[in-house]
PATOR-140446 format. One line per field, with one value per residue (C-alpha): residue number from 1; residue in three letters; x, y, z. Coordinates in steps of 0.2 Angstrom, whole numbers, always signed. Each point is the difference from the previous one (the first is absolute). Example, Ala and Ser with C-alpha at 12.3 -4.5 7.8 and 13.67 -1.06 7.14 Angstrom:
BEGIN
seq: c(1; 2)
type: c(ALA; SER)
xx: c(+62; +6)
yy: c(-22; +17)
zz: c(+39; -3)
***
This chain:
BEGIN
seq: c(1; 2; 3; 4; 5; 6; 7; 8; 9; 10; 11; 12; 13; 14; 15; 16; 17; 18; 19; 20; 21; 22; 23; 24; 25; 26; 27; 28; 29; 30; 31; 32; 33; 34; 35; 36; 37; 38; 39; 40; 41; 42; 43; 44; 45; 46; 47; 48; 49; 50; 51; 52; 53; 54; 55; 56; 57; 58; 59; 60; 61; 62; 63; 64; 65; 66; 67; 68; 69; 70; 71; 72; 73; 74; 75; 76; 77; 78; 79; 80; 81; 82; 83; 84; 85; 86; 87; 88; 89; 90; 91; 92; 93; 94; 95; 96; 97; 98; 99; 100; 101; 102; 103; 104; 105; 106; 107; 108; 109; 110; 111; 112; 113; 114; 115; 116; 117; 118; 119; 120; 121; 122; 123; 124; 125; 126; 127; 128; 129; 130; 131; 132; 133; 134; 135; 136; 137; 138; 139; 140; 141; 142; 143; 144; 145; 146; 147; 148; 149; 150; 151; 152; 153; 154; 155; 156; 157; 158; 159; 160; 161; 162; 163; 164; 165; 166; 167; 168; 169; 170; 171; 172; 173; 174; 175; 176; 177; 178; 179; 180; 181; 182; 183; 184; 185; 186; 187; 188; 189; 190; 191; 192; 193; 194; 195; 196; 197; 198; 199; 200; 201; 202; 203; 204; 205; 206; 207; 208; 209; 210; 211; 212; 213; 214; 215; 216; 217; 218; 219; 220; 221; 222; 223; 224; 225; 226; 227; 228; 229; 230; 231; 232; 233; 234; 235; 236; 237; 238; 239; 240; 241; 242; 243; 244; 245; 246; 247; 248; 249; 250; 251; 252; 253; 254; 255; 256; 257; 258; 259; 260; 261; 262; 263; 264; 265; 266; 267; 268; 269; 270; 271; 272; 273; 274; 275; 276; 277; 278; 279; 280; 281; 282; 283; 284; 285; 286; 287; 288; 289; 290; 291; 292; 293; 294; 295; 296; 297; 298; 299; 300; 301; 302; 303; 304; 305; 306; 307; 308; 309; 310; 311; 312; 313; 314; 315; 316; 317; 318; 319; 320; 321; 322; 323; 324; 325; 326; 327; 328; 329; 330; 331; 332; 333; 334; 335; 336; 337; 338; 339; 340; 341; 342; 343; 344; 345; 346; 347; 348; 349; 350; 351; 352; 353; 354; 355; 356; 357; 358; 359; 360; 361; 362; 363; 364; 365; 366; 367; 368; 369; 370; 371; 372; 373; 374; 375; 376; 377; 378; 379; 380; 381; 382; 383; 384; 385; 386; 387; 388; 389; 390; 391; 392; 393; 394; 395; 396; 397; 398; 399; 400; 401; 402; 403; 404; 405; 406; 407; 408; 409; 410; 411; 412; 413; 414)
type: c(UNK; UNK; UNK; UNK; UNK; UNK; UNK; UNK; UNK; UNK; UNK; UNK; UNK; UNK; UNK; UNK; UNK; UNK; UNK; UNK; UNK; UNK; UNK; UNK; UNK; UNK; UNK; UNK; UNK; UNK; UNK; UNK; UNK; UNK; UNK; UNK; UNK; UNK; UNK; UNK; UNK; UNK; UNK; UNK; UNK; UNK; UNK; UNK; UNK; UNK; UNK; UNK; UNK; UNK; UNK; UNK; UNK; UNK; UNK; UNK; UNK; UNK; UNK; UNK; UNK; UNK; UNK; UNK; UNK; UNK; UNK; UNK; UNK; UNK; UNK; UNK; UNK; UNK; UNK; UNK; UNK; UNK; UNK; UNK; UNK; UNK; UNK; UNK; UNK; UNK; UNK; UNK; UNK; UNK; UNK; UNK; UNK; UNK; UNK; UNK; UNK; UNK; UNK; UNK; UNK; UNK; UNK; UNK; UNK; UNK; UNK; UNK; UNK; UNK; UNK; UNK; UNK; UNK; UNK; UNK; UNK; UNK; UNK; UNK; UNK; UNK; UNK; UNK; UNK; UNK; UNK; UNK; UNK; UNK; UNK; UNK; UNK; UNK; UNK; UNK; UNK; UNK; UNK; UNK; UNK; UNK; UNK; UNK; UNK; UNK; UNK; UNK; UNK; UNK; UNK; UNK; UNK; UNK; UNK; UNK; UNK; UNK; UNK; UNK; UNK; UNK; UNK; UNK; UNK; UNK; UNK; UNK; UNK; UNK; UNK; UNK; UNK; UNK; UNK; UNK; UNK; UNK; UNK; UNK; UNK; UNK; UNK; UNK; UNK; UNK; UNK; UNK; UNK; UNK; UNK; UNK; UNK; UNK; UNK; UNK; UNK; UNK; UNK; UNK; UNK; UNK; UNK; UNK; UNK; UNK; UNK; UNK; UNK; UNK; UNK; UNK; UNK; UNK; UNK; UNK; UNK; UNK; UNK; UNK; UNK; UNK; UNK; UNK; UNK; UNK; UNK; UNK; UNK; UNK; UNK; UNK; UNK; UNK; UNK; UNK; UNK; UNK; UNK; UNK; UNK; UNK; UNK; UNK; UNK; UNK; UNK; UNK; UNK; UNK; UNK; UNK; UNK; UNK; UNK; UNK; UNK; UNK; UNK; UNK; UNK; UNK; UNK; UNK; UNK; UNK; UNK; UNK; UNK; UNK; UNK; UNK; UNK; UNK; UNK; UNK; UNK; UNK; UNK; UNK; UNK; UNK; UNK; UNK; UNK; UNK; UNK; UNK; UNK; UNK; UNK; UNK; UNK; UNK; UNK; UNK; UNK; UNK; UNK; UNK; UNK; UNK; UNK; UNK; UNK; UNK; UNK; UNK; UNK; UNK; UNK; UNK; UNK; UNK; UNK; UNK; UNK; UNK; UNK; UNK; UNK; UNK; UNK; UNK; UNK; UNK; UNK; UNK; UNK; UNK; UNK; UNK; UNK; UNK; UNK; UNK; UNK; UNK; UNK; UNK; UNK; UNK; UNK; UNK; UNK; UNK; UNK; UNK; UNK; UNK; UNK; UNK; UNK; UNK; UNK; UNK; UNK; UNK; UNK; UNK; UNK; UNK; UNK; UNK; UNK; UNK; UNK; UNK; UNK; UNK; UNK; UNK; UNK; UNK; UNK; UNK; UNK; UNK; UNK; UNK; UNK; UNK; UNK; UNK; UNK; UNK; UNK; UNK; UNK; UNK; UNK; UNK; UNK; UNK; UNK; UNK; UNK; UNK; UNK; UNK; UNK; UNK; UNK; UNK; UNK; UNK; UNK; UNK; UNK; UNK)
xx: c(+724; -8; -6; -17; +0; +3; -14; -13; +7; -1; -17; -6; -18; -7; +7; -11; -16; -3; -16; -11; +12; -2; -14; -5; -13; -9; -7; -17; -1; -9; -4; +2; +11; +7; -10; +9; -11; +12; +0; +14; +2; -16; -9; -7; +10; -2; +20; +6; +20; -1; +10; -13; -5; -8; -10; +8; +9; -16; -7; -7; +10; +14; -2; -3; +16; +10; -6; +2; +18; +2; -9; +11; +16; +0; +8; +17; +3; +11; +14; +13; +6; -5; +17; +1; -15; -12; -8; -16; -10; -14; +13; +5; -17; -4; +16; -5; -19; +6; +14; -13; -12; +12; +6; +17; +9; +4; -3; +9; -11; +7; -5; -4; -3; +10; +17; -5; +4; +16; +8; -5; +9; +16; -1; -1; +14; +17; +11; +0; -16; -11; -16; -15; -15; -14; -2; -15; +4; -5; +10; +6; +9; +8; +6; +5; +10; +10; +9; +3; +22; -5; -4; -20; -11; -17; -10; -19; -13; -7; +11; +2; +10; +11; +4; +6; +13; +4; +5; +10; +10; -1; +4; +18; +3; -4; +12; +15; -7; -3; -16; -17; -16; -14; -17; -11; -20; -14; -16; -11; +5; -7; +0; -7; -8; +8; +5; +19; +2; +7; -5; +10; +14; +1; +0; +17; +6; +3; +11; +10; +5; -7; -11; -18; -5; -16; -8; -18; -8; -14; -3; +2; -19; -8; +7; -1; -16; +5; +8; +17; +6; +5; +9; -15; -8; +12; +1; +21; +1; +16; +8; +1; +15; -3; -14; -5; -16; -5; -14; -3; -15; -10; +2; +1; +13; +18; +17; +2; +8; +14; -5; +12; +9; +3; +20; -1; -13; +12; +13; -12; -4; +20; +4; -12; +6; -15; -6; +15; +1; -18; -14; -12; -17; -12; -10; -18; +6; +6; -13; -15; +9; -3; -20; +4; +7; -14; -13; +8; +3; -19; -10; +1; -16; +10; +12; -16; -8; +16; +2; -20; +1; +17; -6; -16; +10; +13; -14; -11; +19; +3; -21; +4; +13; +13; +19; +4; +12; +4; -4; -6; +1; -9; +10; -9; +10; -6; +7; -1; +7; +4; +14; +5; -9; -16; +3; +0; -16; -8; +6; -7; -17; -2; +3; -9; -15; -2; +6; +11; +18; +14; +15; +7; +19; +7; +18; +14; -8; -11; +6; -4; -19; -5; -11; -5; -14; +3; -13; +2; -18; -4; -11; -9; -7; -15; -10; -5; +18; +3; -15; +6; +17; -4; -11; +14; +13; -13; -1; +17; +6; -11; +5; +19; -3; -10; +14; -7; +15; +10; -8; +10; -14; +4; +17; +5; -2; -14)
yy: c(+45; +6; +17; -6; -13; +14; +12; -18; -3; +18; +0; -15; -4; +17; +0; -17; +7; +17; -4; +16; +10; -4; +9; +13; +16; +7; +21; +3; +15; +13; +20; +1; -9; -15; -13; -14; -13; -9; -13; -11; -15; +2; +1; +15; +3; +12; +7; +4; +4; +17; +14; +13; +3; +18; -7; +11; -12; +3; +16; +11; +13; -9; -10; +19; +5; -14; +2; +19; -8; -11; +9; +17; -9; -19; -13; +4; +17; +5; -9; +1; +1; +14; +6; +1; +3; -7; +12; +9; +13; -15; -9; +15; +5; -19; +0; +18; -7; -16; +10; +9; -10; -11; +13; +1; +12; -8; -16; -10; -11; -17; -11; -17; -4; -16; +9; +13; -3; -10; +14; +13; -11; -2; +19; +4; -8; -6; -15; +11; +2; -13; -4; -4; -10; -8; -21; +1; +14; -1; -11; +16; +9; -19; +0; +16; -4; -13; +15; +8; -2; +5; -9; -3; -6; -6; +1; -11; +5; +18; -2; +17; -9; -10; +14; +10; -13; -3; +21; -3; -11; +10; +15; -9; -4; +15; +10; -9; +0; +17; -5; +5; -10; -2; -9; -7; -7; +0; +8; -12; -18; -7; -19; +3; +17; +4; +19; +4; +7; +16; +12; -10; -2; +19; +1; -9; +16; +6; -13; -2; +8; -9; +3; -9; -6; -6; -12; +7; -11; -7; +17; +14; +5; -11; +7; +16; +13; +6; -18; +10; -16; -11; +13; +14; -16; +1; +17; +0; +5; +13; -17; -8; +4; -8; -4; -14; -6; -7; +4; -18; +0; +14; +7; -15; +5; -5; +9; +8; +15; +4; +17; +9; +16; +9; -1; -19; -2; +9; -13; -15; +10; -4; -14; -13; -12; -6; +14; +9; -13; -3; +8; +9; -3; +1; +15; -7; -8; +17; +10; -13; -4; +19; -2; -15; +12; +12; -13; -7; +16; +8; -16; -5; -12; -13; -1; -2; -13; -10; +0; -5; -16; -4; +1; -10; -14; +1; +0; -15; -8; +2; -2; -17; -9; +8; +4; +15; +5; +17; +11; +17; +5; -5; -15; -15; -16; -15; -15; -20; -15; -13; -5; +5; -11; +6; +15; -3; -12; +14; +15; -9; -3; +18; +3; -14; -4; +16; +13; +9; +4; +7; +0; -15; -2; -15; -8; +9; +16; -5; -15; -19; -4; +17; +8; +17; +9; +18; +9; +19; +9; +14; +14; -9; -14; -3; -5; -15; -4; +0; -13; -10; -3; -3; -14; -6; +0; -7; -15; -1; +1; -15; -12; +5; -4; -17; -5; -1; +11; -15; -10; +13; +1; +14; +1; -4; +12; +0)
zz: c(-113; -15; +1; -5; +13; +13; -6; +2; +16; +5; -5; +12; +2; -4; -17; -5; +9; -5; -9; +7; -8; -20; -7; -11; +4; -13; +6; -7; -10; +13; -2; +19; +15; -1; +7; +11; -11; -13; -11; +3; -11; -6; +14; +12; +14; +16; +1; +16; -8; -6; -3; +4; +17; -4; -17; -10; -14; -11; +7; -15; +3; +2; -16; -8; +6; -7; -16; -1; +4; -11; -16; +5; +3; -7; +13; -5; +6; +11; -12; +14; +18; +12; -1; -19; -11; +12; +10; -1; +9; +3; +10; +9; +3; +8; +10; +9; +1; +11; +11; +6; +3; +8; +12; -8; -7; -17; -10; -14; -12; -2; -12; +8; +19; +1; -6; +6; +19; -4; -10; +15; +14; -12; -3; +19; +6; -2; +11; +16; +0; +12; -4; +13; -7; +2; +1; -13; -10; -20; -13; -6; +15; +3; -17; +2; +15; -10; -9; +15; +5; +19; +16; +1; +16; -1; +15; +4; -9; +7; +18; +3; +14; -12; -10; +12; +3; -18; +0; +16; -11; -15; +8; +9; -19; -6; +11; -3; -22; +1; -9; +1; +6; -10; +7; -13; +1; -7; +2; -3; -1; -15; +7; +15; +1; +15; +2; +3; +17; -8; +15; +10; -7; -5; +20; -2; -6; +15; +4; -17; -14; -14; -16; -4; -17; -1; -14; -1; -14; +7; +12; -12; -7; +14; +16; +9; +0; -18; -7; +0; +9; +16; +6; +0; +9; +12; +1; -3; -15; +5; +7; -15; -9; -15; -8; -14; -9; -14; -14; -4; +17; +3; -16; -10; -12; -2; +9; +17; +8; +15; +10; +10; +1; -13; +2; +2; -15; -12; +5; -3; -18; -6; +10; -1; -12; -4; -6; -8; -13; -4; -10; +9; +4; -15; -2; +0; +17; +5; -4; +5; +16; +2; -3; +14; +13; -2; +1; +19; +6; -5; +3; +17; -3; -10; +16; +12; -12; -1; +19; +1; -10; +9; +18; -5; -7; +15; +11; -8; +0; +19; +4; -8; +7; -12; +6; -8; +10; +5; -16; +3; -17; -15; -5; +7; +0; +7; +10; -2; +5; -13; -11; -18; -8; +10; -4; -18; +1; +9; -10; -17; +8; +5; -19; -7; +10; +7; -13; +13; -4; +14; +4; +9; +9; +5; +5; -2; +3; +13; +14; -5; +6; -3; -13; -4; -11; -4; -4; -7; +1; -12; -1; -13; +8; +10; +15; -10; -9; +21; +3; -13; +5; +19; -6; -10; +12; +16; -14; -5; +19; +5; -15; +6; +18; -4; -12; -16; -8; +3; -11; -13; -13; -5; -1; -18; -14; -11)
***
């Protein structure tokens, strides 16, 4: 078969109706945050798919530091990798900054979060080394796994119970490897907003020698007393061995960082490939990513509005009917019944008739029959972006359950 031929097939039913997906934002040119209202296609849109759960992507000083940034260094400098030519005392500066708000003894910066993740689990371990994980766990730590020689288990989402049997195995393994065990979750996960069960399965400890990485994207900046993280949540934050998290979220900005002992950050510094052989990250980023730091750390009332508009809109979710599962973080997705091309049908509506854009997951991701709405609140909504969307949505919800999606008249694109 052709290897175009495979890639269509591949492709199936989602590949020929992923019309909510096309589409182009323009930002309006504001002095202060940057609101969630867009114009996408030419028309106003109330944007529930952000990057910037703290407000911070157009915070004035935030925009100030970039610029100081750029107009001091340019967007080329540092011209090289960490190693080499590319260091600075700006990324120095931020890698101490985030250790210790972290809890950790030391930080690396990294320059994307995506790769970031993969390139820590093949620097961690070699064949003999087992690896314990998740069922839901990010795209990323999967693709990571892919590099990984070694044995891996997966155990049921959050079983505390099922992973204690997947390190029974790991541990046998291991024994006759002479390999280490390492235990990977997330924090917060990002589909569901569910938290990982990290107390717990730091308790494990007790029973097993093993290590625990933690993927704390969607936690870190929205989580714990301080934003320091699921973790502080938690309040575990010696348990977790390693720690990840990414800028793109709560500091809406671009790369990520790994936190851990000093000994065992030096060895990520020379031996993560991904960032041995690749130019470090810009200095404007740097050096605004600083300003962003400061700002989460010093201004606990972009945290609290955050969580305010997010508990109205779970509330008026549940209040109505909704399923939203069982978030109890800011991430609110929400659950349907209906087919892909429902889904697409409904998705479009909510766009065009009602000048609400989300994220929407469908089959392969989710199960046949099932749709889900994610919708990621910032601290720059309102009470009435809130009002608007539940009124939305009750519509939405009814037109889904009378059948009028199936009618598909929104399904093709424009």
């Amino acid at each position: 078969m052709d290897i175009f031929d495979k890639v269509a097939k591949r492709m199936g039913p989602i590949g020929q109706h992923q019309s909510w997906a096309h589409g182009y934002f323009s930002f309006p040119k504001l002095e202060g945050e940057i609101a969630p209202h867009m114009n996408f296609n030419g028309k106003e849109h109330l944007v529930w798919s952000l990057n910037n759960y703290l407000g911070l992507a157009n915070h004035p000083e935030v925009r100030k530091a970039d610029e100081q940034g750029a107009a001091e260094f340019g967007m080329a400098y540092p011209m090289g990798a960490r190693m080499m030519s590319g260091n600075s005392k700006y990324h120095e500066q931020l890698e101490q900054d985030l250790a210790s708000f972290v809890g950790k003894e030391d930080a690396f910066l990294l320059n994307f979060g995506y790769q970031g993740m993969v390139s820590i689990i093949d620097a961690l371990l070699d064949r003999n080394d087992v690896v314990v994980y998740d069922g839901e766990s990010h795209a990323c730590i999967l693709d990571g796994l892919r590099l990984h020689m070694g044995k891996r288990f997966v155990y049921k989402h959050n079983s505390v119970e099922d992973a204690r049997k997947q390190l029974q195995r790991a541990t046998k393994l291991a024994e006759q490897t002479g390999g280490g065990i390492l235990l990977i979750t997330e924090g917060v996960f990002g589909m569901s907003g569910a938290q990982g069960k990290l107390k717990e399965l730091i308790d494990l400890k007790k029973e097993f020698d093993f290590r625990l990485l933690i993927d704390d994207a969607h936690g870190f900046g929205t989580m714990g007393p301080t934003g320091a993280g699921t973790h502080e949540a938690q309040n575990c934050i010696d348990g977790v061995d390693v720690y990840f998290a990414t800028f793109a979220k709560s500091m809406a900005g671009i790369g990520a960082f790994v936190a851990s002992t000093k000994q065992l950050t030096d060895y990520f510094r020379y031996n993560m490939r991904s960032q041995t052989f690749a130019k470090a990250l810009p200095m404007p980023m740097v050096i605004g990513l600083i300003k962003r730091l400061e700002l989460l750390k010093n201004n606990p009332e972009l945290r609290e509005k955050l969580w305010t508009v997010a508990l109205a809109l779970q509330n008026g979710l549940r209040e109505r009917g909704f399923d939203i599962g069982v978030t109890d973080t800011v991430v609110t997705p929400v659950f349907l019944k209906g087919e892909l091309l429902e889904a697409t049908a409904l998705t479009r509506d909510l766009r065009e008739n009602y000048g609400i854009f989300c994220s929407i997951v469908v089959y392969p991701v989710i199960p046949k029959g099932h749709i889900e709405l994610r919708l990621i609140p910032t601290a720059v909504h309102t009470l009435d972006d809130v009002q608007r969307t539940l009124d939305a949505f009750s519509e939405v919800a009814e037109k889904l359950q009378s059948g009028y999606y199936q009618q598909n008249k929104f399904s093709s694109a424009e």
